[in-house]
N, C-alpha and C positions, 0 to 999 in steps of 0.2 A: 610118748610124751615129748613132747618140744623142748628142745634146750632153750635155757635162758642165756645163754652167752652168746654173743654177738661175733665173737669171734669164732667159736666152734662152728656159725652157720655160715660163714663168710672171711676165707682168711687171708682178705681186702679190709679187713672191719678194721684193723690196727697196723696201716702201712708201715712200708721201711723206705728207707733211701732206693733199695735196690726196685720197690713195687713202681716206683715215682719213676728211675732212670736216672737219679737227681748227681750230681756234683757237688759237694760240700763247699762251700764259700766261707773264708775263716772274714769276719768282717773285722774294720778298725777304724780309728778315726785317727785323723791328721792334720795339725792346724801349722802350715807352714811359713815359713817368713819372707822368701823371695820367690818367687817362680819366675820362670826366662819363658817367655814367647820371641818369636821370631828372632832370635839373639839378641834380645832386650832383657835386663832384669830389670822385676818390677818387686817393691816392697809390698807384701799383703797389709793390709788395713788392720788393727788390733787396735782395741780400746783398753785402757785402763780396766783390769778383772773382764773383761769382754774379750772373746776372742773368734774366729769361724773356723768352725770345726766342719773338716771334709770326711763321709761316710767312704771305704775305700771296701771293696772285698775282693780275694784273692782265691785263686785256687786251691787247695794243697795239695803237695806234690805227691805223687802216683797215682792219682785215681781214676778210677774207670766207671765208667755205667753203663747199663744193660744195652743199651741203645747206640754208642759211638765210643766218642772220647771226649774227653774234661777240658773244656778248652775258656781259657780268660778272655774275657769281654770288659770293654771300654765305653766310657761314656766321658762328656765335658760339664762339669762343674766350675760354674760363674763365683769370682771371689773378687772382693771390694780391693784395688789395688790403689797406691797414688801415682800419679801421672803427672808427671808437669809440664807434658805435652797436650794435654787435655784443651781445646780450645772453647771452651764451657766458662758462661762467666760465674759458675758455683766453683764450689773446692776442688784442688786437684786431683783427682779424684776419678775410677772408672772401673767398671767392670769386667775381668778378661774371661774366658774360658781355659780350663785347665784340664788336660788328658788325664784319668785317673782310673785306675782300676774298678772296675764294678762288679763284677759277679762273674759264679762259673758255671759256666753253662754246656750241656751235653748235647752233642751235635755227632749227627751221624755225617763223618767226614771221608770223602772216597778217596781213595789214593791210588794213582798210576802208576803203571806197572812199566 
């Protein structure tokens, strides 16, 4: 007779972290008020009850996967800043890129000896 669990024929049927190789990313969000580019601080834009919220995720610490090691990765996230070097005849006003954490990700990384 044939099992009906899915998991008894296959026990891929209900993966883990460890089946994947995966790295845990603790995620968070961050809405902040100055960011410095090029040794500039710039004010972020906020509106009354409005605000931009940055999606940010992080490693946490110790972890390993089957496959390498846990290693943080970056991406640029665009935030509405003011400018009053902005030479735009709208408001002063501009978009910058901001280096921010994004996810952890499992890399098989070589290391010399």
């Amino acid at each position: 007779m044939r099992s009906s669990s899915r998991a008894a024929e296959n026990p891929y049927a209900t993966p883990t972290r460890a089946h994947y190789g995966c790295c845990e990313t603790e995620v968070r969000y961050a809405s902040p008020n100055i960011t410095t580019i090029n040794n500039r601080n710039y004010t972020v834009v906020h509106l009354k009850g409005m605000f931009q919220y940055i999606p940010t995720g992080r490693c946490k610490s110790g972890l390993t996967c089957s496959h390498g090691e846990c290693v943080q990765k970056f991406r640029a996230h665009w935030v509405l800043v003011y400018n009053s070097s902005a030479t735009l005849t709208g408001p002063p006003v501009s978009f910058v890129p901001i280096k921010v954490h994004s996810h952890c990700e499992c890399l098989n990384v070589g290391r010399g000896q």
